[in-house]
C-alpha positions as CSV (number, residue, x, y, z in Angstrom):
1,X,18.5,-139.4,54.6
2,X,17.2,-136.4,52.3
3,X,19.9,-137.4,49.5
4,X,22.8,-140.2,49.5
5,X,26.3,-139.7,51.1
6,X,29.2,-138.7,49.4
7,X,31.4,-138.9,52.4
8,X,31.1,-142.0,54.8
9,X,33.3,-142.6,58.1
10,X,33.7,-145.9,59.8
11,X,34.5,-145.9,63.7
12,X,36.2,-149.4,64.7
13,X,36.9,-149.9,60.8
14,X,39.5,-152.5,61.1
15,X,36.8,-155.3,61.9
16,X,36.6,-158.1,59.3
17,X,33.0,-157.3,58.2
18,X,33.4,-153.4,59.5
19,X,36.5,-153.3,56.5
20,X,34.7,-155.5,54.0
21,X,31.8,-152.9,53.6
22,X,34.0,-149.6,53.9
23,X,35.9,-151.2,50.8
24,X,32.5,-152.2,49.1
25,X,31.8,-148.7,49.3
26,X,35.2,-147.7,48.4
27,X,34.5,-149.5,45.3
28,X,30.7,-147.9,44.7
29,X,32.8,-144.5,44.6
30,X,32.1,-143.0,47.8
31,X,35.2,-141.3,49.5
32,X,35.6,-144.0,52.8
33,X,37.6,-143.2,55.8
34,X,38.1,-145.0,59.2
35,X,39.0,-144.9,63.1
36,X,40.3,-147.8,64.7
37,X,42.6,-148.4,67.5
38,X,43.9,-151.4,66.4
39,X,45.3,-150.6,62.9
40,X,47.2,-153.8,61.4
41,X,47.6,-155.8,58.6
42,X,46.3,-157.7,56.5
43,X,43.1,-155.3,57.4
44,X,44.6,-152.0,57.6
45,X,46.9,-152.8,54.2
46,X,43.9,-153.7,52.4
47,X,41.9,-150.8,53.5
48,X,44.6,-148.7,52.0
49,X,45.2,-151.0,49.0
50,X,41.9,-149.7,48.3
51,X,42.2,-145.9,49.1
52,X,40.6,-145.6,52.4
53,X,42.6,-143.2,54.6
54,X,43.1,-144.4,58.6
55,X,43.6,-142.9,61.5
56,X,44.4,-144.9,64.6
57,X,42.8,-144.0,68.1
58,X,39.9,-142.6,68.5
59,X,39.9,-138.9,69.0
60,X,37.3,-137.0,68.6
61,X,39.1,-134.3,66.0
62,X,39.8,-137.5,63.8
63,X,36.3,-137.6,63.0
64,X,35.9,-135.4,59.2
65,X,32.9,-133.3,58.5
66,X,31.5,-136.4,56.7
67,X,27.7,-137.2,55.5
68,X,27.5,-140.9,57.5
69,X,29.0,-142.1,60.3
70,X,29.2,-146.1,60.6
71,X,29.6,-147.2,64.4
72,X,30.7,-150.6,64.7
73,X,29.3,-153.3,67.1
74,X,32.3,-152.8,69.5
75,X,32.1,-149.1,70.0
76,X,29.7,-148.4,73.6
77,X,29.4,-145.3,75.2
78,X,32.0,-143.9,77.1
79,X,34.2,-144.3,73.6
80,X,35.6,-140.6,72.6
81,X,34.9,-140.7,69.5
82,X,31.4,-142.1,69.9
83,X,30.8,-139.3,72.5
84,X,31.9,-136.8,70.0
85,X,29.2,-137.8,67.1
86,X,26.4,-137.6,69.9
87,X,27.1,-134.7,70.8
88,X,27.8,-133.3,67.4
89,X,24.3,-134.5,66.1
90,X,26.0,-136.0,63.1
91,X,23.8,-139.0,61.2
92,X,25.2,-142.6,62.1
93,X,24.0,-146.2,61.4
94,X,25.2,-149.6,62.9
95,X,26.9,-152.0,60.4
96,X,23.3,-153.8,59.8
97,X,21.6,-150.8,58.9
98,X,24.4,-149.3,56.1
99,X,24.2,-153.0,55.1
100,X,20.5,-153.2,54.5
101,X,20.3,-149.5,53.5
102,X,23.1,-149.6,51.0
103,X,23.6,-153.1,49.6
104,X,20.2,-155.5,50.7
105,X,17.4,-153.3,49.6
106,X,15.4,-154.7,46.2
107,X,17.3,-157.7,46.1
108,X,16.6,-162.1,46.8
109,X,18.6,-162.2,50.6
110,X,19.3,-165.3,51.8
111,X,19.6,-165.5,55.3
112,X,21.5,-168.3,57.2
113,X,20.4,-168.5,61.2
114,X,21.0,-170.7,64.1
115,X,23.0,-171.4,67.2
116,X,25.4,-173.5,65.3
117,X,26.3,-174.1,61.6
118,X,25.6,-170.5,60.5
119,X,29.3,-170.4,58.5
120,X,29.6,-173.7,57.5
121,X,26.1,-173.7,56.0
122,X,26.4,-170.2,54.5
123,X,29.7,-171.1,53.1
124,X,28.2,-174.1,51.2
125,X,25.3,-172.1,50.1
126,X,27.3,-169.2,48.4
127,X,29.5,-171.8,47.2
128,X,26.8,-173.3,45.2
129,X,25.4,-169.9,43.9
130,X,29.0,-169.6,42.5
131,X,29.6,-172.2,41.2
132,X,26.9,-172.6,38.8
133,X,27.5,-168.9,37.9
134,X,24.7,-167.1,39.8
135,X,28.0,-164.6,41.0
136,X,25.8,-163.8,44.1
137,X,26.8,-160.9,46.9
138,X,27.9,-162.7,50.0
139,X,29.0,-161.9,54.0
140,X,30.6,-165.0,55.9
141,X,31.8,-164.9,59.4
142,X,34.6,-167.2,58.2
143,X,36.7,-167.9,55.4
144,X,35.4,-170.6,52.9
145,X,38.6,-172.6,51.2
146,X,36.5,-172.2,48.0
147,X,35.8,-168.6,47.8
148,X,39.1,-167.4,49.3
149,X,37.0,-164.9,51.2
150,X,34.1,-164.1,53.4
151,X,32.9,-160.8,51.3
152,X,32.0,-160.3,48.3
153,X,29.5,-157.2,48.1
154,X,29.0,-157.4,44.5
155,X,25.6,-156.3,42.3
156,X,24.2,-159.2,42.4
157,X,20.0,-160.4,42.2
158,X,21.2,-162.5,45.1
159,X,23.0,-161.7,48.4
160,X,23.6,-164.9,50.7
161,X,24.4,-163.5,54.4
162,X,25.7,-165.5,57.7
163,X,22.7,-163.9,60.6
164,X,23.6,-163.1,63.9
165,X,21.2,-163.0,66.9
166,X,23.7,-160.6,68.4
167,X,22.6,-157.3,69.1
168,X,24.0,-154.9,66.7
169,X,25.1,-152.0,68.2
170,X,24.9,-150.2,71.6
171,X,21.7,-147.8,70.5
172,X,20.4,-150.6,69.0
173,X,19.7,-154.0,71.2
174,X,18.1,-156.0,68.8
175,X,19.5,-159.1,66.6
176,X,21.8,-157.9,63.5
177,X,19.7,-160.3,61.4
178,X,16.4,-158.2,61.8
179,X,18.0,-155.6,59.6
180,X,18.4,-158.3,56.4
181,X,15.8,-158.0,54.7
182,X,14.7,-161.8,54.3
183,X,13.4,-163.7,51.4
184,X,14.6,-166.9,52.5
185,X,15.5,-167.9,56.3
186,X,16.9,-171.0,57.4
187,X,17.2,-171.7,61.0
188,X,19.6,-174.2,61.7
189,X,19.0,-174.9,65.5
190,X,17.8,-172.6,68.2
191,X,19.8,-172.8,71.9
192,X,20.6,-170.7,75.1
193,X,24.0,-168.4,73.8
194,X,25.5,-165.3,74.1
195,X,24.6,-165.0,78.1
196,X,26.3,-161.5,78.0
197,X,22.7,-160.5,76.3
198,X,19.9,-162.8,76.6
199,X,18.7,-164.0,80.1
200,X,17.4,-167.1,79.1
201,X,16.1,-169.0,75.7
202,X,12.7,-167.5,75.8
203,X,14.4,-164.1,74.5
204,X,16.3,-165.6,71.9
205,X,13.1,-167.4,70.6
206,X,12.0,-163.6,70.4
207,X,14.3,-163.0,68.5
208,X,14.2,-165.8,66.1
209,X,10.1,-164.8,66.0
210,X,10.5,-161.1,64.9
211,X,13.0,-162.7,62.4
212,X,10.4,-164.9,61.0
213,X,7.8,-162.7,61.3
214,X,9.4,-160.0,58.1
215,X,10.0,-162.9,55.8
216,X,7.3,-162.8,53.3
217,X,4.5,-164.6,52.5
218,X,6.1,-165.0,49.0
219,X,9.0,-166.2,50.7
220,X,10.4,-169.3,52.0
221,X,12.0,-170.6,55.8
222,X,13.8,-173.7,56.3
223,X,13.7,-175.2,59.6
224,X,15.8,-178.0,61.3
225,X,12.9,-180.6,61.5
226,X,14.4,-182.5,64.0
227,X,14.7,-179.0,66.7
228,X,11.7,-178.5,69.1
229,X,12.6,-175.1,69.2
230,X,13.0,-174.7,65.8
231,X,9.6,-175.9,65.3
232,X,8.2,-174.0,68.0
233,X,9.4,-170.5,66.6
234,X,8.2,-170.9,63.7
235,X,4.6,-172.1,64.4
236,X,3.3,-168.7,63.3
237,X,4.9,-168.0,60.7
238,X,3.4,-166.3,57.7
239,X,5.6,-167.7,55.4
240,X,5.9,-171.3,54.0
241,X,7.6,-173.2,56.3
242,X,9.6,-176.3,55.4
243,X,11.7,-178.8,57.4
244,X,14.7,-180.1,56.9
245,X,16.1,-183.0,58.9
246,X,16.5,-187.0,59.9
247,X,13.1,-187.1,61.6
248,X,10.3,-188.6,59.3
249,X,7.9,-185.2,60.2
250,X,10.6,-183.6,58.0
251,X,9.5,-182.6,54.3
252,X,13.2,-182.7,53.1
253,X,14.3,-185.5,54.9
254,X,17.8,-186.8,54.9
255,X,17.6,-190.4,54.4
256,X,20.5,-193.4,53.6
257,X,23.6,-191.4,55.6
258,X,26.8,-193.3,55.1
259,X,29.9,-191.6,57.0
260,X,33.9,-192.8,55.2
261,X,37.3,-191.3,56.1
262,X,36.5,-188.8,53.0
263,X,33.5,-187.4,54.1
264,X,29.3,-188.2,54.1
265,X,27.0,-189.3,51.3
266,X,23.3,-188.7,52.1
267,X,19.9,-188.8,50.2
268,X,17.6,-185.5,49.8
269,X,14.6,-185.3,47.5
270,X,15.1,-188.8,45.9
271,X,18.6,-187.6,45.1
272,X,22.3,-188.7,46.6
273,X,24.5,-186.1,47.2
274,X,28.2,-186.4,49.2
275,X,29.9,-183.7,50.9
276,X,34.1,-184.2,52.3
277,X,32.5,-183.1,55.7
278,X,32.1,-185.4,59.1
279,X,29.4,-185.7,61.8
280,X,25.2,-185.2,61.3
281,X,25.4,-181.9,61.9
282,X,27.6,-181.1,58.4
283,X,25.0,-183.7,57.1
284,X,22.3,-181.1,58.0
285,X,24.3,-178.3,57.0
286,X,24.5,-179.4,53.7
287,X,20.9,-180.5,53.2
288,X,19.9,-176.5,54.1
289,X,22.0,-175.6,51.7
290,X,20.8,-177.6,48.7
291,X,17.3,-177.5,50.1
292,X,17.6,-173.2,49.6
293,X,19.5,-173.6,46.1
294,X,16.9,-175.9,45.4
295,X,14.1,-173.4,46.1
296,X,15.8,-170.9,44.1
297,X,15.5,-173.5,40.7
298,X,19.5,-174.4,40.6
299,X,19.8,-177.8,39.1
300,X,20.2,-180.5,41.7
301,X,23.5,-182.1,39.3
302,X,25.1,-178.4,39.9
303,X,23.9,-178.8,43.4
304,X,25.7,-182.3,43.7
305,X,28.9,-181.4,42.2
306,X,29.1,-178.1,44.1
307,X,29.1,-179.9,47.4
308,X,31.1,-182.6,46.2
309,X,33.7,-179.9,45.8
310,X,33.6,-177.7,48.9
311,X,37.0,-177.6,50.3
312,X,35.8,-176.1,53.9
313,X,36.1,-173.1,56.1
314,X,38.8,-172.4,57.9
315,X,39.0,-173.0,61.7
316,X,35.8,-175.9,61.0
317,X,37.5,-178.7,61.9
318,X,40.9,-177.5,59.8
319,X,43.6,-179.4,59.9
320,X,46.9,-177.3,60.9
321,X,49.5,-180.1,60.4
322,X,50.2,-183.7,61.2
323,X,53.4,-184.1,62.7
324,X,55.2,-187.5,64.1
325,X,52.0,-189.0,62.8
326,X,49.9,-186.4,65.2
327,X,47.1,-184.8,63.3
328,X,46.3,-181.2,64.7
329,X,42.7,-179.7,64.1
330,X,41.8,-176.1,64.7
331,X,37.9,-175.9,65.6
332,X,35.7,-172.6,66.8
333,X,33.6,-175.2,69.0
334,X,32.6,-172.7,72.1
335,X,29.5,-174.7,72.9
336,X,28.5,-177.6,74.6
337,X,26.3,-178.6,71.5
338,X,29.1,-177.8,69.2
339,X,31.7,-179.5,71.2
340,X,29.6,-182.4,71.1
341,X,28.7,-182.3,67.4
342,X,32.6,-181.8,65.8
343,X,33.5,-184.4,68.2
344,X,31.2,-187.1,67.2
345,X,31.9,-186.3,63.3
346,X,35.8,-186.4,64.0
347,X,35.0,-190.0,65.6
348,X,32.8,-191.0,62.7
349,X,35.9,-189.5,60.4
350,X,39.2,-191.0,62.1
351,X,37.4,-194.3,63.7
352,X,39.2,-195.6,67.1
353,X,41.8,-193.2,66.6
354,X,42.7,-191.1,70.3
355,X,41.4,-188.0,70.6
356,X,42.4,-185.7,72.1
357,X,40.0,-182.1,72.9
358,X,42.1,-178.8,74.0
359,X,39.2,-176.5,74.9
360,X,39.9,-172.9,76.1
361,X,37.1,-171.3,77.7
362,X,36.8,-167.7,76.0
363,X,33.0,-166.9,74.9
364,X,31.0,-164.8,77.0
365,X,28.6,-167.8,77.7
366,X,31.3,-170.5,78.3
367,X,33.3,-168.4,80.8
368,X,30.3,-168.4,82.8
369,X,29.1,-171.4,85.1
370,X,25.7,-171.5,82.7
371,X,27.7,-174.8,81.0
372,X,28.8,-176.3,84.4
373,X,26.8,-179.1,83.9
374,X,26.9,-179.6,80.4
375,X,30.6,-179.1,79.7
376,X,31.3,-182.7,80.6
377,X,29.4,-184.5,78.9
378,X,29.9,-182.6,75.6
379,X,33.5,-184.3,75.5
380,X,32.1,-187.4,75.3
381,X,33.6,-188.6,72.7
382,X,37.2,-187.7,73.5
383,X,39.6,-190.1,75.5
384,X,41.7,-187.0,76.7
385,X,40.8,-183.9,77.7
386,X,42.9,-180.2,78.8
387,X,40.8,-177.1,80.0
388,X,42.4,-173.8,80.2
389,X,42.2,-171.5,82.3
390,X,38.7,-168.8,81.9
391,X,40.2,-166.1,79.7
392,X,39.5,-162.3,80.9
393,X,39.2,-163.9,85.0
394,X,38.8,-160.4,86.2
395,X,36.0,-159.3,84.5
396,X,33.7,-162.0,85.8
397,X,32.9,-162.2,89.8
398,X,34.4,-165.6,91.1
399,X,30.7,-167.3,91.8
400,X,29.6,-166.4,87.6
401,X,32.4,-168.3,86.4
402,X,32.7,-171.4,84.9
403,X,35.1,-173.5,87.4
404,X,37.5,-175.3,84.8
405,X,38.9,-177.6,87.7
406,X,35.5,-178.8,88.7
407,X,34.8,-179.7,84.6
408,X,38.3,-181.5,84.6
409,X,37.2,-183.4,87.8
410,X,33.6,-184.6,86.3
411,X,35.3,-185.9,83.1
412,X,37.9,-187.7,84.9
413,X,35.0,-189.3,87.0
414,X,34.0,-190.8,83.8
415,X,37.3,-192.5,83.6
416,X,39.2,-190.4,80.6
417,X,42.5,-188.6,81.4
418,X,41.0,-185.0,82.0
419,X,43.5,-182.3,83.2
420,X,42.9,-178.4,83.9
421,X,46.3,-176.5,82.8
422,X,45.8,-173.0,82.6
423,X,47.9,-171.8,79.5
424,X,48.4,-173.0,76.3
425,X,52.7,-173.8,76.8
426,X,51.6,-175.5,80.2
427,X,48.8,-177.9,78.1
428,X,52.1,-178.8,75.1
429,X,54.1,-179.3,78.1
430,X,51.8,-181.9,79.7
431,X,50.3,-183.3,76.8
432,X,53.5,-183.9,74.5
433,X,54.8,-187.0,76.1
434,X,51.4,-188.4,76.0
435,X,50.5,-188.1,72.4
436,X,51.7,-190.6,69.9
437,X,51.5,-191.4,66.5
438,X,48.0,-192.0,65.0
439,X,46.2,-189.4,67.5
440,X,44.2,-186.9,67.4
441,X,44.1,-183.3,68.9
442,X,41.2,-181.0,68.3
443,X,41.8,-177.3,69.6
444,X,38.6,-175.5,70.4
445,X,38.8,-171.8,70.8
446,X,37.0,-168.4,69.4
447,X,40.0,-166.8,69.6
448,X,43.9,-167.5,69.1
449,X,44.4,-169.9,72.4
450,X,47.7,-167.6,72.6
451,X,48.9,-169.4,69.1
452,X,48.4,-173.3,70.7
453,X,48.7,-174.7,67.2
454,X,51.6,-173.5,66.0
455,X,53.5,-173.9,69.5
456,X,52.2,-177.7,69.0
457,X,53.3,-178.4,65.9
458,X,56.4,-177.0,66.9
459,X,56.8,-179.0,70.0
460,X,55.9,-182.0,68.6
């Protein structure tokens, strides 16, 4: 770009993080306007709270004579309006790139990576920048109880940013966090996901690797300890590389973990710290998070008293409502390991209380028959089980899909009541006269689960 743009246009604008950077710029002064096809609140009302002008479709005579064109991660070819900027030669960028270009350059990112944990971890981190005053920049891929939002694109010597290993646009197949701009990394876990892109692990190691490999040597990365592949992408790293983890080969290792109804107290650098979060894996979400404050010379008593106070994110083990003595959880669990994991900490929360696990198979990985085998087994922990039905059927051929009966059957092998229904009214129907007071149902879902929680509470 010879000079800066005045005038920027965002196609698919209505997107959480696409509408929290057209308002940042908004703010900066530059005149913002959008295409989407689904305009709606709260998104749309903000956008215009703010002064950013709409349109809804995607025509191509929408698009204004402007100096940038943003083209959000769900625009592909074929799209009008994305035909119309090819072949109008006019300058575009993904989301990454106007991110890196216009708010990550010259500043301390801090970059929160892995298969799981990426919100909850980045959640506690800006948390603990803002608490002790640091006021840093911040982009969440959920909504932290604390902060009452997941963007804050503010000036800021520090910008704390949930990374994706999704690709980042259609003209642009590499992960989103490549554009970021690393000074610090942590990698929380590294596992087979997102089976719409990668093949198979080895390319998502690649991906972790050319992340790795643009942190500086001045810099710092923060690896799960405990994760051979973890370990393994980071073996040739150029920049200090610490662990963080249970396992004694870990530099900052957790140590003396007590689990209580209220949350988890664990020990980290010689120092206790507690955190109103269940399970391990919030054990070693936290720990990344104070390990990276720590790096960045925040006091460990503003440390402790930062996580003592995090309030969560929602739809991370939220609870919706008890009713009749029947506590509902909301989850965003799409992953075997995940499944596993929330499970385990809601059993180390509520004790030998029933649990109940409501899974709706929606991702692009988990309506595939990759999981077959390890679906079952990730429930575990629950005594009942419902599968729904694999959403979007018809855009799968029968023998790529998961088979949701064939999961039901396996974990009913095991002796737990395990039923496939496939929609969310014919799960409330079949599990209401089942539940009773004192148990537990955990909803699992990326999406709404056609409004499951609500219709529950309701029913029940």
């Amino acid at each position: 770009m010879t000079r800066s743009p005045q005038h920027i246009h965002f196609l698919g604008i209505c997107g959480s993080a696409m509408g929290s950077i057209a308002a940042a710029m908004r703010d900066r002064g530059f005149k913002v306007t959008g295409q989407d096809e689904n305009v709606y609140p709260p998104m749309s009302t903000f956008l215009e709270s703010k002064g950013v002008e709409i349109t809804a479709g995607f025509r191509p005579e929408d698009i204004p004579a402007a100096d940038l064109i943003v083209i959000g991660n769900a625009m592909s070819r074929g799209n009008p309006a994305v035909e119309a900027v090819l072949n109008r030669k006019l300058l575009y960028l993904s989301l990454p790139e106007t991110l890196k270009q216009f708010f990550l350059r010259g500043r301390h990112n801090l970059v929160v990576t892995g298969t799981h944990g990426k919100t909850t971890t980045t959640s506690l981190l800006a948390w603990i920048f803002e608490s002790t005053g640091e006021a840093p920049g911040y982009l969440i891929g959920g909504i932290p109880s604390n902060l009452g939002q997941g963007a804050c694109l503010r000036d800021s010597k520090h910008f704390i940013i949930e990374g994706d290993e999704y690709d980042t646009a259609f003209f642009d197949k590499r992960s989103k966090f490549i554009h970021y701009l690393p000074e610090l990394v942590i990698v929380n876990n590294v596992e087979f996901d997102h089976a719409d892109i990668y093949s198979n692990l080895e390319e998502i190691k690649i991906s972790f690797r050319r992340l790795l490999n643009i942190v500086p040597s001045e810099g710092m990365v923060l690896i799960n300890g405990d994760d051979a592949n973890s370990i393994d992408v980071a073996a040739k790293c150029h920049a200090p590389v610490v662990g963080v983890g249970f396992s004694e080969n870990c530099a900052n290792q957790i140590r003396h973990v007590v689990h209580s109804p209220e949350g988890s107290s664990f020990e980290l650098f010689g120092e206790t710290f507690f955190v109103p979060l269940s399970g391990d894996f919030n054990i070693r979400n936290a720990a990344m998070a104070a390990s990276a404050a720590h790096y960045y010379g925040i006091p460990t008593e503003s440390i402790r008293t930062a996580l003592a106070a995090f309030q969560g994110i929602r739809r991370r083990q939220e609870v919706r409502g008890v009713v009749r003595g029947i506590t509902i959880i909301d989850d965003f669990g799409h992953h075997p390991t995940a499944i596993r994991e929330t499970l385990a900490g809601l059993r180390k929360r509520y004790g030998n209380a029933r649990l109940w696990a409501l899974f709706e198979p929606r991702s692009n990985t988990t309506r595939r028959a990759i999981f077959q085998n390890d679906l079952p087994t990730a429930f575990a922990e629950a005594d009942g089980v419902f599968i729904a039905q694999v959403a979007r059927l018809d855009q799968l051929p029968e023998n790529e899909r998961l088979n949701p009966e064939r999961v039901v059957a396996d974990i009913a092998a095991s002796g737990k009541h395990a039923f496939y229904e496939p929609t969310a009214d014919s799960i409330i129907e079949k599990l209401n006269p089942l539940a009773k007071e004192g148990d537990i149902v955990v909803v699992f879902s990326n999406g709404g689960f056609d409004g499951i929680h609500q219709k529950l509470i309701e029913r029940l």
